[in-house]
Structures are given as structure tokens and as C-alpha cells.
N, C-alpha and C positions, 0 to 999 in steps of 0.2 A: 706868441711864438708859433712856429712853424705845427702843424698837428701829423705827427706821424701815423704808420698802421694800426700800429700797440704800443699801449702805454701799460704801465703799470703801478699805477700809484698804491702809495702806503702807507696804511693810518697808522705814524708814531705813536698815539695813544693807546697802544694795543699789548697789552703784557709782553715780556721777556720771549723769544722764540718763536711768537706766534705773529705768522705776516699773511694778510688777506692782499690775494694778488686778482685782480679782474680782471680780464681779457674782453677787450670790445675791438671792433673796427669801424670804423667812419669810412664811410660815403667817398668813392672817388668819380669821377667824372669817367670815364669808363663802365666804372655797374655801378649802377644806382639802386640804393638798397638799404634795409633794414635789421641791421642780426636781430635773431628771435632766439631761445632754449622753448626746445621742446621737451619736457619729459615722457617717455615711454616704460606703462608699466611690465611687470618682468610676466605680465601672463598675454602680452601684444607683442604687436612690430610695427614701424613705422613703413609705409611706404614713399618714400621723399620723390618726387616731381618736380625737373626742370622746365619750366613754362609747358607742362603738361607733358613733359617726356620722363619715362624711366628714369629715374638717377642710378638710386642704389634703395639698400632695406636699411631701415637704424635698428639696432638692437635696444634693449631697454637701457635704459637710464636716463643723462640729460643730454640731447642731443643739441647744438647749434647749428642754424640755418639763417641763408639769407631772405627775407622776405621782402616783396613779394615772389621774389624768382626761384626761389622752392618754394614748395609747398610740402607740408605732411597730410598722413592719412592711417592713422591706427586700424589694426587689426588687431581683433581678440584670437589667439591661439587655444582656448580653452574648449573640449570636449562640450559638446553639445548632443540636445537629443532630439527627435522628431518622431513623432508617431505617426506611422501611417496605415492607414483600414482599407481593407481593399474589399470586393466583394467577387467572388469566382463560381465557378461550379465544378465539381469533381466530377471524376471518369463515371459516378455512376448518378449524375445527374442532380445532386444534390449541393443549394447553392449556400457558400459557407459563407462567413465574413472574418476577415485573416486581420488581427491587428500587430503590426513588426514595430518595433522600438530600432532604429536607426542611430548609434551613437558613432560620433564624425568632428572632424578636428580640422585645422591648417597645417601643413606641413610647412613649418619655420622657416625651411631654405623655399621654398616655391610660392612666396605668400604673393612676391608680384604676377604668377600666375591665376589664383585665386584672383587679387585684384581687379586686376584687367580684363578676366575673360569669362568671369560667371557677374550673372546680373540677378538671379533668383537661386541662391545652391538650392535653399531646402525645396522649392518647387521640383527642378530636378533632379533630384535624389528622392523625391516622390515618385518621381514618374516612371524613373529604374526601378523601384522598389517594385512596384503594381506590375510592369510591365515582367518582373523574376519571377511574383506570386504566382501572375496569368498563365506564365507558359509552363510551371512547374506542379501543380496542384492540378489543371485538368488530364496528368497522367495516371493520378493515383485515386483508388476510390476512398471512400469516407474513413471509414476504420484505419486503412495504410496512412490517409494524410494523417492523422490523430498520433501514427506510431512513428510518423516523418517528419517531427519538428524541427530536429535537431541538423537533421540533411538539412532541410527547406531553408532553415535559419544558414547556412553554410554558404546553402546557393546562392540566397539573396546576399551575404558579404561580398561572394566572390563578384559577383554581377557589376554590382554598388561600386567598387572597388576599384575593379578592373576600367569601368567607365569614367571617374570620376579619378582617377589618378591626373591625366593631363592637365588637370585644373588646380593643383596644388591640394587634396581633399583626401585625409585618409580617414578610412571606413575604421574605427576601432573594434565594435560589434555590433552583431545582426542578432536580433532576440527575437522569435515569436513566441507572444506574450497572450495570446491570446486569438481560441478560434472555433467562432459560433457560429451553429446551423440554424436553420429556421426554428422555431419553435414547435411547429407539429414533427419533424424529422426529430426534434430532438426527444421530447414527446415521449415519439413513437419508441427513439431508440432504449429510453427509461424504461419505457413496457417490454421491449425485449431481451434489457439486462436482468429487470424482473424475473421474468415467465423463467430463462436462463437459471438462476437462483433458484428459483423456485423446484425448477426440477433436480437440479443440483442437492436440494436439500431434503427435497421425497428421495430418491436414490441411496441415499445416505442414512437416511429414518429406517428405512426397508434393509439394507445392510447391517444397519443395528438393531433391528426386529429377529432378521434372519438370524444372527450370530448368537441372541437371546434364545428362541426356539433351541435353535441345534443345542447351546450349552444347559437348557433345562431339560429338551429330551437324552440327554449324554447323564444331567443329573439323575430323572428318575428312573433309565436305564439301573443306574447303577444304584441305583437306593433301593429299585426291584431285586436286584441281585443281590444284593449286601440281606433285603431281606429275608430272599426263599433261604438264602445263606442259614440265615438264623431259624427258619423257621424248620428246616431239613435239622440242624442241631436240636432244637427244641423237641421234637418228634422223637428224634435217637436217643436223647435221654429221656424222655419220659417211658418211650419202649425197654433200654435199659434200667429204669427202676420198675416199672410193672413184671419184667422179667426177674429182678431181684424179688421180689416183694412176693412173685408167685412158688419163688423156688425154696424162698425162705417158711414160708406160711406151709409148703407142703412139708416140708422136714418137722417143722416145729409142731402143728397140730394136725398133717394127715390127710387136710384138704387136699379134693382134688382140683386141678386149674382150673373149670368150670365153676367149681364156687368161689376160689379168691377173687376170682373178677366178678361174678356177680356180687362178693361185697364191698370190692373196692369201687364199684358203681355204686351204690347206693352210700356209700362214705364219701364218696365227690359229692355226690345230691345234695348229701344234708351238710355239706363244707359250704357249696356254693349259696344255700339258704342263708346259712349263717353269718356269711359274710354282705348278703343284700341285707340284711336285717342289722348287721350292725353300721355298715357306711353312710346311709342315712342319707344319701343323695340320689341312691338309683330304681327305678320301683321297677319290678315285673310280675306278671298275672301270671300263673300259670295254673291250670285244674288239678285239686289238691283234694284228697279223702283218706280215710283209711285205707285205701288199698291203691294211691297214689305211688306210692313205692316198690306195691308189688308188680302193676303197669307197667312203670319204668323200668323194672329189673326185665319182665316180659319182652317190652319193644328193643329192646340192648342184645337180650338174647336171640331172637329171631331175627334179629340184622347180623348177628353172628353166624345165626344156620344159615340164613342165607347166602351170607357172603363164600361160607364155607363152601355149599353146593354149588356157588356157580364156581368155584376152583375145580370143583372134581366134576363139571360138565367140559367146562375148557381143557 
């Protein structure tokens, strides 16, 4: 019989409810032709071509077409990345090496732009890149590029972006990932974070030197003081008890003050004997005879007239 456009035949062997329907078309005398399914997957797009002209774009899944009079041509929509190293020199002459991470996509409604009108993206999107680095980084000297990533990284998006738009091509981000100076520059700059440091930490020793001083001479300040303290008390009462002892000893037997102190010296004498002799740790020489005692009672006294006489000279 006659072959129509479509048919639809039906496998009766095929369970209850369930009908497998195909769709073909044959060949007319007019277009001469072959249907084809294309499938596209869901992270492409098809670009379909009639005898080399635009059609339309296929979205993903199974597409038909006639071949040879369309044609397809997939595109991957997926985020892509490119590295690119640039080599420049800063405002203060020092030549760095810049590496930028470039990630970049299709934009789904403009892929027949992409198609048709770039023939190397990632070459071009190199040469934006280099050409953002070039004119961005010989403003700023070394340490400012170092603290201008994040600008630098901004500029080269906007650049990238703004260029590369006509083409169906968006710029997702711009990372500088990486950025090395020569080796003696860097080197040097290691010695001058050093020395840096270095004096940083002398300044700081000396701070804690200084703070040490001050707070030991504050200490023995006041451990002098605290001492004459006690030592002014010690004085007062022992003058307070030589003063009881003299006034007692006169009432009691008669003595006059001139002899209680010459025998309360010579009862220190033979106290402080007494006790080198019994501690047993501390030795002292001192010239000793029978008249040892009456010396010392002599020298105590004439440091008394004398001290007396020079009161009643002054």
C-alpha cells in the first residue's frame, strides 16, 4: 500500500495498557533525507545547522533531525578553568610572576554565539587576562600588590567579562592564586622581615628589662624602708630597756648610770661569747686575756666621753 508520513505501528504482544508508538518519516521527493535522534546531555546544548546555516539550539534530551540537512553540534555548558602566569614588573621595578585561575562557562541562551564566533576562547581569555595583569600591577609597588589581590582579582573579572560577554562567555571568577618575585627580591625581602622581627623583639626584651629594673629598684626601695623601719624600732627599744634596767638597778642597789652600763657591757660581752661557743657554726678571733674585759669596758667608755664632749663642743 500507499506509505504515508507516519505510521504508527503496534506490537499486540505487549501487556495490557502499555503501547510502544514510533514515529518515523520517509523520504519524499521534495527533501531527501534521513531522520536521525540526537541525544543531548543535560550539562550541553545542541547547536542544529541547516546546510551550514543557524537553525535554532536543542536543549537536552532526545532530539530528531533530518540528516543530512541538519546537522548537530554539542556544546558543554560546564564551568571550566584555565590558568594563566603572566610575568610583569611593579611600580618599583621589581619583576613578579602573577598566576590568575580563570573560571568561565557558556551562557545557555547565547551558545550559537560562542559557536560561531570564537575559534580559541581559552587563548583569548589569556590574552584579556595578561593584558588586565599588565596594566594593573605596574601602578602599585610590591608590598601594595601583595595587599591588592583581592582588587587585582576584581579587575581582571571585570575585564574578562566585560570583553568576553559578546561571545556568549561568562566569567564566573577571577582568583589570584598565586604571586612570585624573583628569588634574590624575595630573598632579600625574607632578610628584611627578619632584621624587622628581630628588632621588634630587642625592643620588647629591653621593655621587659626596663620594667624588671624599675619593679626591683621600687622593690629594694621599699625593703630599705621597711628595714630602717625596723631597725629605728630595734634601737628604741633597746634604748627603752637599757633605760628601764638603768633606772631599776639605781633604785634597787644604788648604782650610779655610769656603772650599770659599764656592767651591762660587759654582760653583752660574755652573752655574745656564749652563744659563738654554743652554736657551733660561727668562729671569731678576738684578743682575749685577763684584762680582756677591763679593755673593753675602757674602749665603751671613752667612746662615751668622747661622744659626750663633742655634744658640749657643738
Amino acid at each position: 500500500r500507499k506509505a504515508t508520513s507516519f505510521e504508527a505501528p503496534v506490537d499486540f504482544s505487549a501487556p495490557p495498557f502499555e503501547v510502544q508508538v514510533i514515529f518515523y518519516q520517509l523520504p519524499t521527493q521534495k527533501q531527501q533525507g534521513m531522520p536521525c535522534c540526537v541525544c543531548v546531555d543535560a550539562s550541553q546544548r545542541a547547536v542544529v545547522q541547516r546546510f551550514g546555516q543557524y537553525a535554532y539550539t536543542a536543549g537536552p534530551g532526545l532530539n530528531c533531525i533530518l540528516f543530512p540537512i541538519y546537522t548537530a553540534a554539542n556544546v558543554s555548558i560546564k564551568v571550566r578553568q584555565i590558568d594563566v602566569r603572566t610575568e610583569t614588573k611593579t611600580k618599583d621595578n621589581v619583576t613578579l610572576r602573577v598566576t590568575a585561575a580563570i573560571q568561565f562557562s557558556v551562557n545557555p541562551d547565547e551558545v550559537d554565539k560562542y559557536f560561531f564566533k570564537l575559534h580559541d576562547p581559552e587563548r583569548q581569555i589569556t590574552a584579556h587576562v595578561e593584558d588586565s595583569v599588565r596594566s594593573f600591577l605596574p601602578t602599585l609597588d610590591l608590598d601594595h600588590a601583595f595587599e591588592s589581590k583581592e582588587k587585582m582579582a576584581n579587575e581582571i573579572k571585570d575585564s574578562v567579562s566585560k570583553s568576553m560577554a559578546p561571545y556568549g562567555v561568562i566569567v564566573n571568577k577571577a582568583l589570584v592564586v598565586d604571586m612570585q618575585p624573583d628569588a634574590s627580591v624575595l630573598a632579600a625581602m625574607n632578610q628584611i622581615n627578619a632584621a624587622r622581627r628581630n628588632r621588634e623583639a630587642a625592643l620588647e626584651k629591653a621593655e621587659a628589662e626596663k620594667i624588671m629594673a624599675v619593679r626591683s629598684a621600687e622593690a629594694d626601695a621599699e625593703a630599705k624602708h621597711l628595714s630602717g623601719v625596723g631597725t629605728a624600732r630595734m634601737r628604741q627599744a633597746i634604748t627603752e630597756g637599757f633605760k628601764g634596767s638603768i633606772t631599776a638597778m639605781r633604785e634597787s642597789c644604788g648604782l650610779e648610770p655610769k656603772e650599770v652600763v659599764h656592767m651591762m657591757l660587759v654582760t653583752q660581752y660574755l652573752d655574745v661569747l656564749k652563744e659563738f661557743a654554743a652554736s657551733g657554726k660561727a668562729t671569731m678571733v678576738v684578743p682575749h686575756g685577763p684584762s680582756a674585759v677591763q679593755d673593753i669596758e675602757g674602749q665603751v667608755r671613752n667612746g662615751f666621753l668622747q661622744a659626750n664632749l663633742a655634744n658640749q663642743m657643738s
